[in-house]
N, C-alpha and C positions, 0 to 999 in steps of 0.2 A: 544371237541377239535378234530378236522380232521387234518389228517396231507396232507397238499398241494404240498411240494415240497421237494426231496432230490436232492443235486447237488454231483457234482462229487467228490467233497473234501469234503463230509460226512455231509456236514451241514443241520439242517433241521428244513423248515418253516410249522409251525401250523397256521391255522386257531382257534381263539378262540371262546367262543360259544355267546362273543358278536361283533362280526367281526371281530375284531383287530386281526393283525397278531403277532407273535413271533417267535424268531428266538435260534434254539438250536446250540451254536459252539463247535464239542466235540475236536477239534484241541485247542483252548483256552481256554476252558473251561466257555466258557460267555452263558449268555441267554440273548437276546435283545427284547423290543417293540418297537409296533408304539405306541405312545399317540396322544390323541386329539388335542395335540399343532401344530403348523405349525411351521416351522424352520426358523427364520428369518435371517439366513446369505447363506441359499440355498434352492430352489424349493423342496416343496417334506416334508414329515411327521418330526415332530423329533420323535429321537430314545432315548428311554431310557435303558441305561446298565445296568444290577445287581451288586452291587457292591460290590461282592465275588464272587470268583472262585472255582467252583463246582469238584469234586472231579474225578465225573466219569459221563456218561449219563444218568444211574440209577438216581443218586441224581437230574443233569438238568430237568429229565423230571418230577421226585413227588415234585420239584416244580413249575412246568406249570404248574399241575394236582391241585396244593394247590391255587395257585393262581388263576385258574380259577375257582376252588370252593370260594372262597371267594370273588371273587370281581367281576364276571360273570353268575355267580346263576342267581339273578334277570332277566336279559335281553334274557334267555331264553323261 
C-alpha cells in the first residue's frame, strides 16, 4: 500500500498493491474503493463504500492494511 495523495481536508488516497486505489475520509469516517465495475449512470469507475463507520484513522487504516492482506496478496 503507497500512499498517493493527501488533499487539503485530510483525506487520503492509497494506492493498493494490486493497483486499485482507496480512499481514507477521517472527516466522515468512510474508507472508499474503485472496483472493477464501470458505473452505468456516469463516466468513470464505481465506488464502493464500507458500510460502517470507523471510529478513528487508526482503525481506517488496519483495515486497508487487512484488506489488502487478504484480497491483494496474490497480485503482488
Amino acid at each position: 500500500m503507497e500512499i498517493t495523495k493527501v488533499t487539503k481536508k485530510g483525506n487520503i488516497y492509497v494506492t493498493l498493491s494490486n493497483g486499485k486505489w482507496a480512499g481514507i475520509y477521517p472527516k466522515t469516517k468512510y474508507v472508499r474503493f474503485k472496483t472493477n465495475q464501470d458505473n452505468p449512470y456516469h463516466q468513470g469507475p464505481l465506488i464502493y463504500q464500507v458500510k460502517r463507520k470507523f471510529r478513528d484513522i487508526k482503525e481506517q487504516i488496519e483495515y486497508l492494511l487487512a484488506y489488502e492482506e487478504k484480497y491483494c496478496k496474490n497480485n503482488t
